[in-house]
ZARO-158826 format. One record per residue (C-alpha): residue in three letters; residue number from 1; z, x, y. Coordinates in steps of 0.25 Angstrom, whole numbers, plus 5000, padded with zeros to 4 digits. Layout:
<rs>
R  kolnu  drenza     Z     X     Y
R    ALA     NUM     Z     X     Y
...
</rs>
This chain:
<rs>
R  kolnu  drenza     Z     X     Y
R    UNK       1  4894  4909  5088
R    UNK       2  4890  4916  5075
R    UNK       3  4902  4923  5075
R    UNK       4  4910  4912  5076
R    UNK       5  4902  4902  5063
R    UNK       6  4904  4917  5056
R    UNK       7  4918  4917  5057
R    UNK       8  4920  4903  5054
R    UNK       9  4913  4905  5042
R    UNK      10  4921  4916  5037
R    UNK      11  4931  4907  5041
R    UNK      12  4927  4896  5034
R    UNK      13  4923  4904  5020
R    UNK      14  4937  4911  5021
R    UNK      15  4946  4898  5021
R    UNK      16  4937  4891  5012
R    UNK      17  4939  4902  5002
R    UNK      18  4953  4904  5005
R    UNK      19  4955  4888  5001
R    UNK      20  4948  4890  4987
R    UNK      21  4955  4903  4982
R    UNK      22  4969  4897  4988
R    UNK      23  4966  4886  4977
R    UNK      24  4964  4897  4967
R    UNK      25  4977  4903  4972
R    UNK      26  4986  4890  4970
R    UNK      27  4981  4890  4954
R    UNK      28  4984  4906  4954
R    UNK      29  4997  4906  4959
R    UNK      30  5002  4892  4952
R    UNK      31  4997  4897  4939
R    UNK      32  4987  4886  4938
R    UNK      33  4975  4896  4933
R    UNK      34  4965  4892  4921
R    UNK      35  4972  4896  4907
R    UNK      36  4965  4907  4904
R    UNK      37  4969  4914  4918
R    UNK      38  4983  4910  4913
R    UNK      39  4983  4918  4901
R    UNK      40  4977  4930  4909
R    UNK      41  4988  4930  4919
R    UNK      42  5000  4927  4909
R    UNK      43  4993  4938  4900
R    UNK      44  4994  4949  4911
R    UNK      45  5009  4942  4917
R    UNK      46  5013  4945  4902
R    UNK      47  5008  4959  4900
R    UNK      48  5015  4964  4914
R    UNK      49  5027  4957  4912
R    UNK      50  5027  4947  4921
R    UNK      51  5032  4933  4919
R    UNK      52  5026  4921  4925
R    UNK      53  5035  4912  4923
R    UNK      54  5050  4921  4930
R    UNK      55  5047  4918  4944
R    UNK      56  5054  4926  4955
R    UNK      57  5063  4925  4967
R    UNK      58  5060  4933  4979
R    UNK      59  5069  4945  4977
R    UNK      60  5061  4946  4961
R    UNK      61  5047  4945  4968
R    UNK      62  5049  4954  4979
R    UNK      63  5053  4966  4969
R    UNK      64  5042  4962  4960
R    UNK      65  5034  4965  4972
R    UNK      66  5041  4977  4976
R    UNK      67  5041  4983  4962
R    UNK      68  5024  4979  4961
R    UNK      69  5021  4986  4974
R    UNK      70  5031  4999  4972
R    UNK      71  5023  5001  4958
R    UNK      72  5011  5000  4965
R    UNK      73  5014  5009  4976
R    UNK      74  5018  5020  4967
R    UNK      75  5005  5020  4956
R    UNK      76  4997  5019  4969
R    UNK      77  5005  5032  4975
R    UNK      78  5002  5039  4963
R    UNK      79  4989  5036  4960
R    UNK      80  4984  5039  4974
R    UNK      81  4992  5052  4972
R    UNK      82  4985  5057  4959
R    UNK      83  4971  5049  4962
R    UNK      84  4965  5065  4961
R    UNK      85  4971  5068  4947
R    UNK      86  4965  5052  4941
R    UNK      87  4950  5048  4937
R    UNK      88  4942  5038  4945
R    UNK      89  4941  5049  4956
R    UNK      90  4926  5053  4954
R    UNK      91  4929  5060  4970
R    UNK      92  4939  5067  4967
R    UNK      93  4949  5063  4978
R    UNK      94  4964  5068  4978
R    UNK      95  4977  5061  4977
R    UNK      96  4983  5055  4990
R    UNK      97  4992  5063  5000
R    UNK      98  5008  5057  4996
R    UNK      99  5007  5050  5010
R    UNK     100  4994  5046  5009
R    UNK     101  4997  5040  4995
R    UNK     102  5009  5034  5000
R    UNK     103  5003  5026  5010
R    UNK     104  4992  5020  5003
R    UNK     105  5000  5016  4992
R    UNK     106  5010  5008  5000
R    UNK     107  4997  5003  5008
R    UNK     108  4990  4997  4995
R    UNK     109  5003  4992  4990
R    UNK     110  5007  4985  5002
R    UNK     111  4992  4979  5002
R    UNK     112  4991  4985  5016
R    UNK     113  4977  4996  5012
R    UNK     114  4982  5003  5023
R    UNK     115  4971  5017  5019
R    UNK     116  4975  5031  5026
R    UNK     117  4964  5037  5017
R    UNK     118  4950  5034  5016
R    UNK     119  4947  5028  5001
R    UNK     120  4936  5034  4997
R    UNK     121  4939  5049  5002
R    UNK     122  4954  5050  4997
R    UNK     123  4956  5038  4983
R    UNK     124  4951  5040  4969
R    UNK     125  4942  5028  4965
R    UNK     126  4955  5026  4955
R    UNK     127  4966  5025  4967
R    UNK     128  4956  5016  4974
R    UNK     129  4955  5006  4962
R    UNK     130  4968  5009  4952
R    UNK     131  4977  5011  4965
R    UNK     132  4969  5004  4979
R    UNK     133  4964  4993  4972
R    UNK     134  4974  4989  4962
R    UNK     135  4986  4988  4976
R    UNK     136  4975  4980  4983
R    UNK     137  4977  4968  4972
R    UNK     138  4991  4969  4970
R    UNK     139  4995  4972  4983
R    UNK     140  4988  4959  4987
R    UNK     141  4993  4953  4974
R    UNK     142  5007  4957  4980
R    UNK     143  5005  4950  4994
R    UNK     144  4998  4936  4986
R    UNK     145  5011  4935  4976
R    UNK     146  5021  4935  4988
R    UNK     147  5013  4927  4994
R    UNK     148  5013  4917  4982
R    UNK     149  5030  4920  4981
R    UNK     150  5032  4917  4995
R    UNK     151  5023  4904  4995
R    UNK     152  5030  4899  4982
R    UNK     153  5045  4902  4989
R    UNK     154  5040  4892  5000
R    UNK     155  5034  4881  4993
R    UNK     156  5040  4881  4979
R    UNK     157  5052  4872  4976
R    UNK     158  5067  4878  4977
R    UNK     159  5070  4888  4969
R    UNK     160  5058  4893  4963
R    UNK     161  5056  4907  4961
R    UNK     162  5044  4913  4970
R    UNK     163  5035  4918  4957
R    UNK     164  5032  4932  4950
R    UNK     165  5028  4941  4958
R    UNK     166  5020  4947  4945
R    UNK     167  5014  4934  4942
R    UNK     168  5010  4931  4955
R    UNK     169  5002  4946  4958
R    UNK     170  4995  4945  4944
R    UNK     171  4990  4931  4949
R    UNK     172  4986  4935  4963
R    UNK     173  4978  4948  4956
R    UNK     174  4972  4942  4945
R    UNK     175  4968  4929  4950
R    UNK     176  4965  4930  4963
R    UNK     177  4962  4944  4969
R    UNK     178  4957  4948  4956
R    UNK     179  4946  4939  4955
R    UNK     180  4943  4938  4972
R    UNK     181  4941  4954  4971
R    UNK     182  4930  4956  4958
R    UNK     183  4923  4944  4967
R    UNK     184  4923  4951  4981
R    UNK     185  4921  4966  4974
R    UNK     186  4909  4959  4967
R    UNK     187  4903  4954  4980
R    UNK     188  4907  4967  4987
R    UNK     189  4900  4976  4976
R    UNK     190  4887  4969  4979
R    UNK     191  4887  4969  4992
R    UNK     192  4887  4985  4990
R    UNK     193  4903  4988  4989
R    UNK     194  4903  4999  4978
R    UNK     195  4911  4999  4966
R    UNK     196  4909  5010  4958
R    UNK     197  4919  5022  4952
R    UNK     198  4908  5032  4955
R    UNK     199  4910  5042  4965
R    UNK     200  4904  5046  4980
R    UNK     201  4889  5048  4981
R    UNK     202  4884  5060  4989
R    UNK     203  4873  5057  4997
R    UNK     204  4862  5062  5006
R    UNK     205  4863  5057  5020
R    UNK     206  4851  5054  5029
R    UNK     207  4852  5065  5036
R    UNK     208  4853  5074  5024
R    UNK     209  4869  5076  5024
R    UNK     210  4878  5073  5011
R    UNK     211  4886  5060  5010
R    UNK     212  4895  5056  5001
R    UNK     213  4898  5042  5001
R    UNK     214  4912  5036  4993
R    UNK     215  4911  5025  4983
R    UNK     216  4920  5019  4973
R    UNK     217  4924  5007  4968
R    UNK     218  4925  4999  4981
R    UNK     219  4921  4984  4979
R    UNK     220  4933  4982  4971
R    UNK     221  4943  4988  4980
R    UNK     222  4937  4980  4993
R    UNK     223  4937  4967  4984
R    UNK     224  4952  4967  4983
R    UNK     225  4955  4976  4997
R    UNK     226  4950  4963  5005
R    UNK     227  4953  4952  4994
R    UNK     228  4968  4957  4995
R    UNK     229  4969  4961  5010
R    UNK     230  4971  4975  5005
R    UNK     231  4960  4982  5014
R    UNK     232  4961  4996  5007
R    UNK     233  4947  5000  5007
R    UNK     234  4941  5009  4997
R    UNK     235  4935  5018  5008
R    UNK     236  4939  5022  5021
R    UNK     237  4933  5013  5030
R    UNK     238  4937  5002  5023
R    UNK     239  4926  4989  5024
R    UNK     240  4919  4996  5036
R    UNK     241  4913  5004  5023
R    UNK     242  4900  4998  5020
R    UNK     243  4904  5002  5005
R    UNK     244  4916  4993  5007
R    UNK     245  4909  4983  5016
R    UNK     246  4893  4984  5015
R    UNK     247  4889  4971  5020
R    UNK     248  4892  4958  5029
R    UNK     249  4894  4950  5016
R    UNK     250  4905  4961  5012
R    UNK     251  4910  4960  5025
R    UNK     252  4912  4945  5026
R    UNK     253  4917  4944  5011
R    UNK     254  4928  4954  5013
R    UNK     255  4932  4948  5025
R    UNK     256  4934  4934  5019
R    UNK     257  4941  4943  5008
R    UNK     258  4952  4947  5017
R    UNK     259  4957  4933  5022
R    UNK     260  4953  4925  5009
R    UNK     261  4966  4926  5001
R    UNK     262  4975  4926  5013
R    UNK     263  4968  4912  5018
R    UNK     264  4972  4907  5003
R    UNK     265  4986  4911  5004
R    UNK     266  4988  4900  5016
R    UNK     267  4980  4889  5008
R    UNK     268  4989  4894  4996
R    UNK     269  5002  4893  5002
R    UNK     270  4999  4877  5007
R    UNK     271  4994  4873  4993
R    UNK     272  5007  4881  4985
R    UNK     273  5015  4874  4998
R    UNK     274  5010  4859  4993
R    UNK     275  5005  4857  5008
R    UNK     276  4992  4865  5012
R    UNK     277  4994  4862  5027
R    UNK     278  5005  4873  5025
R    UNK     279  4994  4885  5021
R    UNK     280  4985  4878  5031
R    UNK     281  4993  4879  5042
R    UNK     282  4997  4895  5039
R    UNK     283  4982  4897  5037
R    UNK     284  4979  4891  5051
R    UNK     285  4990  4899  5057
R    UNK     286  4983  4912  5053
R    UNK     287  4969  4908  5054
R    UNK     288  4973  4905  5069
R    UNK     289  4978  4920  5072
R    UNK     290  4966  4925  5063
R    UNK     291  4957  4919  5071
R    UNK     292  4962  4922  5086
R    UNK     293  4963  4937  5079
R    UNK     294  4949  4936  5075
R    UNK     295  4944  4931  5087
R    UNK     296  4950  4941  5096
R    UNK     297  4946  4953  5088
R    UNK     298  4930  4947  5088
R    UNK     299  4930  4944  5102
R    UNK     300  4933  4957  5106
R    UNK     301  4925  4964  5095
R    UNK     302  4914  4957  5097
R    UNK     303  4913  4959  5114
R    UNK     304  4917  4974  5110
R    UNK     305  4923  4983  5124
R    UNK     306  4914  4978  5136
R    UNK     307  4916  4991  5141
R    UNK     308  4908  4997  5133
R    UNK     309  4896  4985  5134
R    UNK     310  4893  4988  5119
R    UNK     311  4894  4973  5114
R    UNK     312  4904  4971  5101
R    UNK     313  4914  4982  5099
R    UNK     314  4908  4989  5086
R    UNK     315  4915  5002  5086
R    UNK     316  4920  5003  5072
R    UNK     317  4912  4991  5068
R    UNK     318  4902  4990  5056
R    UNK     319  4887  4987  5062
R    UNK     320  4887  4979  5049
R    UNK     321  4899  4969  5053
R    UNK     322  4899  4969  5068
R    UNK     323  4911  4966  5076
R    UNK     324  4912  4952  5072
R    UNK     325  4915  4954  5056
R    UNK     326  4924  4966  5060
R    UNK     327  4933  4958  5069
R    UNK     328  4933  4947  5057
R    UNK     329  4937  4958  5046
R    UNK     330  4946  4964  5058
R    UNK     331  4953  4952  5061
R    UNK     332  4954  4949  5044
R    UNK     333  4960  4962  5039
R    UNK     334  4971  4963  5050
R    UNK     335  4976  4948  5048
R    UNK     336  4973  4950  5033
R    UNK     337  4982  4961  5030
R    UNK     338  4969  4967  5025
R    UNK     339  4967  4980  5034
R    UNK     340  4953  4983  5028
R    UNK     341  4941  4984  5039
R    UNK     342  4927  4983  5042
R    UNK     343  4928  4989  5055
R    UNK     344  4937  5000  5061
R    UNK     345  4949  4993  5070
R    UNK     346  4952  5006  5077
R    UNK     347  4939  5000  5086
R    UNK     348  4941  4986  5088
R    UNK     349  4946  4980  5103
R    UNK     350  4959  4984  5106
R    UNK     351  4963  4967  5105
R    UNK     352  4957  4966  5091
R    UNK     353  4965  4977  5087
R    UNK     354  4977  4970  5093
R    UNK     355  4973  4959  5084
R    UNK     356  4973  4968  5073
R    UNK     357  4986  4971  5074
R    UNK     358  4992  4958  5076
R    UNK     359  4984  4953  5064
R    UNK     360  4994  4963  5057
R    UNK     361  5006  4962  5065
R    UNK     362  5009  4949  5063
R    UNK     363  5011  4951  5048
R    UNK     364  4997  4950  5045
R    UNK     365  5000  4935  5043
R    UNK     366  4985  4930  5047
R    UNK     367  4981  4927  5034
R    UNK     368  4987  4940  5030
R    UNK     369  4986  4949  5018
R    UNK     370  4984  4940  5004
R    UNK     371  4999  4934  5003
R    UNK     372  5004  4942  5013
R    UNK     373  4999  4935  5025
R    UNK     374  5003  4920  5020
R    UNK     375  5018  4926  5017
R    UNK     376  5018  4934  5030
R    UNK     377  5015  4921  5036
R    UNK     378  5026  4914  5032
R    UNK     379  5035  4923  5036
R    UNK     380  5030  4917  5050
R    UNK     381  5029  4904  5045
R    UNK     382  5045  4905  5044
R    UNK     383  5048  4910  5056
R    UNK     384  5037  4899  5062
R    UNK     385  5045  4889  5056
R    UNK     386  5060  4895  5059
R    UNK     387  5056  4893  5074
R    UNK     388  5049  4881  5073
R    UNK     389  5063  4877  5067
R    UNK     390  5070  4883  5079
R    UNK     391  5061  4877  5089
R    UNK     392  5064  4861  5082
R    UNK     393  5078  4865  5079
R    UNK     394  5078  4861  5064
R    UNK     395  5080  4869  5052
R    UNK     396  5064  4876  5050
R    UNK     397  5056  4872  5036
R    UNK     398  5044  4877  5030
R    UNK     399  5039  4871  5019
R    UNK     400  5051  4863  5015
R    UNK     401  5061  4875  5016
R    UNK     402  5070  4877  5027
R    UNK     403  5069  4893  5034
R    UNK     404  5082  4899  5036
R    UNK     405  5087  4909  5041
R    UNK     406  5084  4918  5029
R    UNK     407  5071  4915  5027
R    UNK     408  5069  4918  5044
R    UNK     409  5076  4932  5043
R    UNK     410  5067  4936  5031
R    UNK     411  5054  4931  5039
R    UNK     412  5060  4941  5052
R    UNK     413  5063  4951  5042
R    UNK     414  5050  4951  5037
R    UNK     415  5042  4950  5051
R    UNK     416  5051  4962  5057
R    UNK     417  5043  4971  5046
R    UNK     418  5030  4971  5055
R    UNK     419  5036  4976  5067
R    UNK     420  5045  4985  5061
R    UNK     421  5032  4992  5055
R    UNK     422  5023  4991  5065
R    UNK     423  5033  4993  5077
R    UNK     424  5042  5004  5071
R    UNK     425  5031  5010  5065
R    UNK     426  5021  5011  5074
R    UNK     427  5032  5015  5085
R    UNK     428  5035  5026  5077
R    UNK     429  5021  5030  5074
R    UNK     430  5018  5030  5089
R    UNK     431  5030  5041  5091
R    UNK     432  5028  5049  5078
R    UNK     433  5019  5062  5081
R    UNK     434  5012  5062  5067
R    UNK     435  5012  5046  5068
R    UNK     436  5003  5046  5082
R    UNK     437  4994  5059  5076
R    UNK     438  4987  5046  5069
R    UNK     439  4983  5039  5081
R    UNK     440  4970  5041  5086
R    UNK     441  4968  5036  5099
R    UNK     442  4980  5038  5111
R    UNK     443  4985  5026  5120
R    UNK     444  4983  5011  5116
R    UNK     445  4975  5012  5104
R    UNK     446  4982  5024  5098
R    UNK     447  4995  5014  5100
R    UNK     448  4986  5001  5093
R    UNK     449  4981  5012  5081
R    UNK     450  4996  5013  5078
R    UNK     451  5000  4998  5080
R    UNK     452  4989  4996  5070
R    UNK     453  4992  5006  5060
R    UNK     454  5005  5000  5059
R    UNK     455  5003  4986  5059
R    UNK     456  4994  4988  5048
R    UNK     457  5003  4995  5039
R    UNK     458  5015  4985  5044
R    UNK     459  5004  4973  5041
R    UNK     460  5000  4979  5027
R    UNK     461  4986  4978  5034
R    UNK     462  4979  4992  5031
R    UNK     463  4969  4994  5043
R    UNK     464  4971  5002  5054
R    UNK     465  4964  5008  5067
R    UNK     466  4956  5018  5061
R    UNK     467  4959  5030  5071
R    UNK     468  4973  5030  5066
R    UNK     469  4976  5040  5058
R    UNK     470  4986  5034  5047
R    UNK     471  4984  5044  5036
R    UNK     472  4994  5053  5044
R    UNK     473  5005  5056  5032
R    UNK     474  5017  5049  5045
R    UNK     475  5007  5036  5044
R    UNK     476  5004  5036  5029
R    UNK     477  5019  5036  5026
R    UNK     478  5024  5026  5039
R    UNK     479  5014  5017  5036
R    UNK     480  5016  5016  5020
R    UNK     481  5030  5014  5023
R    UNK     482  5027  5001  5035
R    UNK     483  5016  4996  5025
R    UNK     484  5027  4994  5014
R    UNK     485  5036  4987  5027
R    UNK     486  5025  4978  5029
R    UNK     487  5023  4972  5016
R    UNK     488  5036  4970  5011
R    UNK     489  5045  4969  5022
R    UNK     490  5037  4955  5021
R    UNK     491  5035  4951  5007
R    UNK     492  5050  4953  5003
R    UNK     493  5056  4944  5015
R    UNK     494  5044  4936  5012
R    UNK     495  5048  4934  4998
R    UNK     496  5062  4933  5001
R    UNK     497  5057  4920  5011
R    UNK     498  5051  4912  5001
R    UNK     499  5064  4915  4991
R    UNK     500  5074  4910  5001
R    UNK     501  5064  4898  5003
R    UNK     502  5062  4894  4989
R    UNK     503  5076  4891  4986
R    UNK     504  5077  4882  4996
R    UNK     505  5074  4867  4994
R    UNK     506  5061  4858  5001
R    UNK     507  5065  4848  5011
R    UNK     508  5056  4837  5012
R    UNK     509  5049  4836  5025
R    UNK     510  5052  4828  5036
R    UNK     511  5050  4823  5052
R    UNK     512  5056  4835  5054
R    UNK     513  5050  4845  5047
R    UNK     514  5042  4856  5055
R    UNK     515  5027  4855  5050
R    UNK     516  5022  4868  5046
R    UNK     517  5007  4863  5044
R    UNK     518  5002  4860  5057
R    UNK     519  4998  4867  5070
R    UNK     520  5012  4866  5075
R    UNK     521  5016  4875  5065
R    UNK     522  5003  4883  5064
R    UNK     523  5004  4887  5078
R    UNK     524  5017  4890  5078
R    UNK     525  5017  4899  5066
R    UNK     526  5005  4906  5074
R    UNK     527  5014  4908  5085
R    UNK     528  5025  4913  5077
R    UNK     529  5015  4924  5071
R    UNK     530  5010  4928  5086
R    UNK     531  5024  4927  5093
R    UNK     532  5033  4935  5083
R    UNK     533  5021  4943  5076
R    UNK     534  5009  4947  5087
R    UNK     535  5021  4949  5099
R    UNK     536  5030  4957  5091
R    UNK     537  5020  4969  5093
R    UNK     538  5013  4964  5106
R    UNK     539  5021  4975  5115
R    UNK     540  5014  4988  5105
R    UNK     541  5000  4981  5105
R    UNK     542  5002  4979  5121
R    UNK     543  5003  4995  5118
R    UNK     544  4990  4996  5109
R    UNK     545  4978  4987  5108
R    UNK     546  4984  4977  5119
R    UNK     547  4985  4990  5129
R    UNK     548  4969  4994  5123
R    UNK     549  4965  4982  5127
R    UNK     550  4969  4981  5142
R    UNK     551  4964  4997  5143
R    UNK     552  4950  4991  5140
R    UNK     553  4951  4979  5149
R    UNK     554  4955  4990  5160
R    UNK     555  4943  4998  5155
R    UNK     556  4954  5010  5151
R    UNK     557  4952  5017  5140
R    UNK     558  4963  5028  5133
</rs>
């Protein structure tokens, strides 16, 4: 029962904030800011170039956000690269391995954090902040300002453009993850997150040994890493670090950190859509999934294996969160497109993992990362409404607009990039000698450790089971190359959507238009989710976690 009142709490904390700051998000994005804010922003538009007011079609936003993330790819290569030769590095840690540098470039870019390193052993406090932390705003700036294009090519009357992409990233930077970072990093520098530029402390164990223990500026990093479903941690362990995550309160504020800004993009959408029942009925859609996700991950965490009769399943686990905070962080960062964790995956119950891995596979669409997971789901809220079409034989409208054939195809396009990486990939990693020299465990859960991996990087998730090796050069190189699939093998079809739906004119509504705000339309959007995302992959998790689960049922083991 306490679990329960706990979690509707978080629950009731989380979309109560999400409400205000989609408020706060109407005025960003519509310009509608105090003066003084006004003249900040149009001085900085100025002095980069941009022009607020030459709006863009989808083909112009699409390369601005091309041409951002290349830029940012290539100073993050070299940085990471010549990190020994540069200051702020009081460890004295060399540049990064070519393939190492590569993959962690492409990983902060594409706001996945996917880390084959360990932060505090092998990045320069610089790399961590100029590099790590500097990706983690604009890579989730990125996702919020396709997000803002793609809701305005829905809702905005024929013919307008879908905005600049440059105005749109200084305003979700500036005025939204800016300010919702220095509060979190406050709150987490007292709570004993450190945030310094000196270097490691040597010291004396109880039982006489030397210890060196890493520091560095941390608080800032974690602020934006959970804020902006980034989930790169500044040391290796990520939030299981009690210099990343010392207390319950740090706990719990992170947590609601990693859905806040994801929740405001449903409320967001309804109020720039003039009907809010539209974002609530998205919102509810995902809020469904996340919490038949939840629920199975806590049941069979907190009831542990009853073969071994030692209560909740801990293994992994912090004694400071229990199994019931880890399944909630659990459940968050895999439907978040976050990837950061409190507790090790690679140990959970073969069907939480399974969950895991749904969360991702389906396009990380519950909730999802900041703008990503509101644009992922309309690319299942077009298909939901092409069948809903099909199935009461009339032309299918969303919002007004009629989906074509056009809009369709680009949706398909778009959903074939996760099986294509996860699939392909991790068929190919299952055959490749080097490729299975990472896997740690043989049978069913060395099959789950690669189906994770994969879905991760496919997902732009991050986390992974932690007995896989990944820093392998065959991994660092394939997965770089399936995280850049996964991010914009979406956000360019995506874009290319909402342009072919702005220049189409708004039929009024009538008897016979198809409701897309009730639980007709909320159910069936679930089902279109489960039936064309989750079944997709059911035959290769039959051969991971599914085949783990029934092995334990049987009392086998492998």
């Amino acid at each position: 029962m306490m679990d329960l009142l706990s979690y509707l709490l978080y629950f009731a904390a989380l979309v109560g904030l999400a409400w205000l700051l989609a408020l706060w998000m109407v005025r960003v994005y519509s310009a509608a800011l105090p003066s003084v804010l006004l003249r900040i922003e149009g001085a900085l538009c100025r002095l980069s170039g941009a022009a607020p007011d030459r709006g863009m079609g989808w083909g112009g936003y699409a390369l601005a956000v091309l041409v951002f993330n290349a830029t940012g790819f290539v100073v993050l290569y070299v940085l990471l690269r010549a990190q020994g030769a540069l200051p702020l590095n009081p460890d004295g840690i060399g540049g990064m391995a070519p393939d190492l540098a590569f993959n962690t470039a492409v990983s902060f870019v594409t706001n996945t954090n996917w880390q084959a390193y360990s932060g505090e052993a092998q990045l320069s406090y610089l790399s961590q902040m100029a590099g790590l932390t500097v990706q983690n705003f604009v890579s989730a700036g990125t996702g919020m300002a396709v997000a803002v294009a793609v809701i305005r090519g829905f809702v905005s009357a024929k013919g307008a453009t879908l905005g600049n992409f440059w105005v749109d990233l200084t305003r979700s930077v500036l005025w939204i993850l800016l300010p919702l970072s220095v509060v979190l990093a406050l709150f987490l520098g007292w709570q004993g997150v450190p945030q310094t530029l000196q270097g490691a402390v040597v010291a004396t164990g109880v039982e006489g040994q030397e210890q060196v223990i890493a520091r560095g500026p941390a608080a800032a990093q974690i602020a934006i890493k959970q804020l902006g479903t980034n989930g790169g941690g500044f040391f290796g362990v990520n939030s299981a670090h009690p210099f990343e995550n010392p207390t319950i309160a740090s706990n719990m504020a992170q947590s609601l950190s990693i859905l806040l800004i994801p929740v405001a993009f449903c409320f967001l959408f309804g109020r720039m859509a003039g009907d809010r029942r539209q974002g609530w009925a998205i919102f509810a859609a995902m809020a469904v999934m996340f919490v038949a996700g939840l629920a199975v991950i806590h049941v069979y965490e907190v009831a542990g294996n009853p073969a071994l009769g030692l209560g909740a399943n801990m293994e992994g686990k912090e004694q400071r969160f229990g199994a019931m905070l880890s399944a909630l962080w659990a459940a968050s960062t895999t439907a978040a497109s976050n990837g950061s964790v409190n507790a090790m995956h690679d140990s959970f119950m073969p069907l939480s993992g399974l969950v895991m891995m749904v969360n991702m596979q389906i396009g990380e669409v519950i909730f999802g990362g900041v703008g990503a997971g509101l644009y992922g789901m309309l690319l299942y809220v077009v298909l939901a409404v092409f069948l809903a079409g099909l199935m009461v034989g009339r032309t299918p409208e969303y919002l007004g607009r009629k989906i074509e054939g056009r809009e369709v195809t680009l949706a398909v396009l778009a959903f074939l990039s996760m099986p294509l990486g996860i699939l392909v990939g991790g068929a190919v990693a299952a055959t490749v000698p080097q490729a299975l020299a990472a896997v740690q465990d043989p049978g069913p859960h060395g099959m789950s450790e690669i189906l994770y991996a994969y879905s991760s990087a496919t997902g732009n998730n991050g986390s992974a089971f932690g007995g896989y090796g990944a820093a392998l050069p065959w991994h660092t190189t394939t997965l770089g190359i399936i995280m850049l699939l996964g991010r914009y093998a979406i956000i360019i079809p995506m874009l290319a959507i909402a342009g072919s739906m702005v220049r189409k004119p708004q039929a009024p509504v009538t008897s016979g238009t198809f409701p897309t705000h009730g639980p007709l339309f909320v159910t069936l959007l679930i089902l279109t989710v489960l039936i064309l995302g989750a079944l997709t992959f059911f035959p290769v998790l039959a051969l991971g976690p599914i085949a783990e689960e029934t092995a334990r049922v049987a009392g086998q083991s492998f």
